[in-house]
N, C-alpha and C positions, 0 to 999 in steps of 0.2 A: 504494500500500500504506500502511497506516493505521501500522506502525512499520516501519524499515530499520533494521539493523546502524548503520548514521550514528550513529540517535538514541540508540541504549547508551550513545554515550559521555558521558552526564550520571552514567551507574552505573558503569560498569565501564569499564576503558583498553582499545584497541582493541588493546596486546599482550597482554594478559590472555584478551581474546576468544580471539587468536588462537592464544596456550599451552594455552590449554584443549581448544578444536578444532580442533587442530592445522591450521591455516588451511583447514579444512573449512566451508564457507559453509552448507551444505545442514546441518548442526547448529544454526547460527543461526540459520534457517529453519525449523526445524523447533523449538527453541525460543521462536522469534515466536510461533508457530501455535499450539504449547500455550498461551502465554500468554494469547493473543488468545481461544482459546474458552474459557480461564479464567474471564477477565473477565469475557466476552461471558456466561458463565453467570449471572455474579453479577447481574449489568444484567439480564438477559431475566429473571429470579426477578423483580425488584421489575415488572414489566408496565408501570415508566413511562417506558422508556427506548426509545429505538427504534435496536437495535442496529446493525442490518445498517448503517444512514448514521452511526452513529457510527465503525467500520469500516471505511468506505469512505471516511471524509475525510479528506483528505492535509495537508499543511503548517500553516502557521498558521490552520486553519480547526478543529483538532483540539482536543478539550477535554484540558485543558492537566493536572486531576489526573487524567482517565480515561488520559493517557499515561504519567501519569507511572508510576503502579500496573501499568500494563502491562509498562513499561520496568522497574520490579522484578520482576515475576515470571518476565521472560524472564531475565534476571538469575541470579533460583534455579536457572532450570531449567538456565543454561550453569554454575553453581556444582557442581550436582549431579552432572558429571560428572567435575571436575576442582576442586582449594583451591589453583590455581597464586597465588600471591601476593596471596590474598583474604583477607579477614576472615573465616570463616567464619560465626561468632557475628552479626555486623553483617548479613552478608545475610540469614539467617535470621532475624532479630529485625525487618525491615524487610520480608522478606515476610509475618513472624507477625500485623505489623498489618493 
């Protein structure tokens, strides 16, 4: 899988994750996944990218801003359910860009 709960924790603290979805995995996941065809949208608009193996490439083989933007937007998306001890302004302001 191109992100895991693991790699959140560059954004967000893995008790935060788990305050929020109340150690509900299948939220994070399901957060991933918005994320992921979020992105995945923005990439297949510009027709130079070739998503599906961007996507599909695990570890240090992963393009390191395409994660990192990913890892934000799953971010909003576990925000959006829960401001347990977030900035709220900050995440939002980092998904704005």
């Amino acid at each position: 899988m191109f992100l895991t709960k693991e790699d959140l924790g560059s954004a967000i603290y893995g008790y935060q994750v788990d305050q929020i979805t109340e150690g509900n995995d299948d939220l994070v996941l399901q957060a991933i996944g918005a994320a992921i065809q979020e992105v995945g949208g923005y990439l297949s608009g510009a027709s130079l990218y070739d998503v599906t193996a961007i996507f599909t490439t695990t570890g240090v083989q992963r393009n390191a801003l395409i994660l990192t933007h990913t890892i934000t937007v799953t971010k909003w998306y576990l925000v959006e359910l829960c401001n347990a001890d977030i900035i709220y302004e900050q995440a939002k302001e980092r998904y704005d860009r």
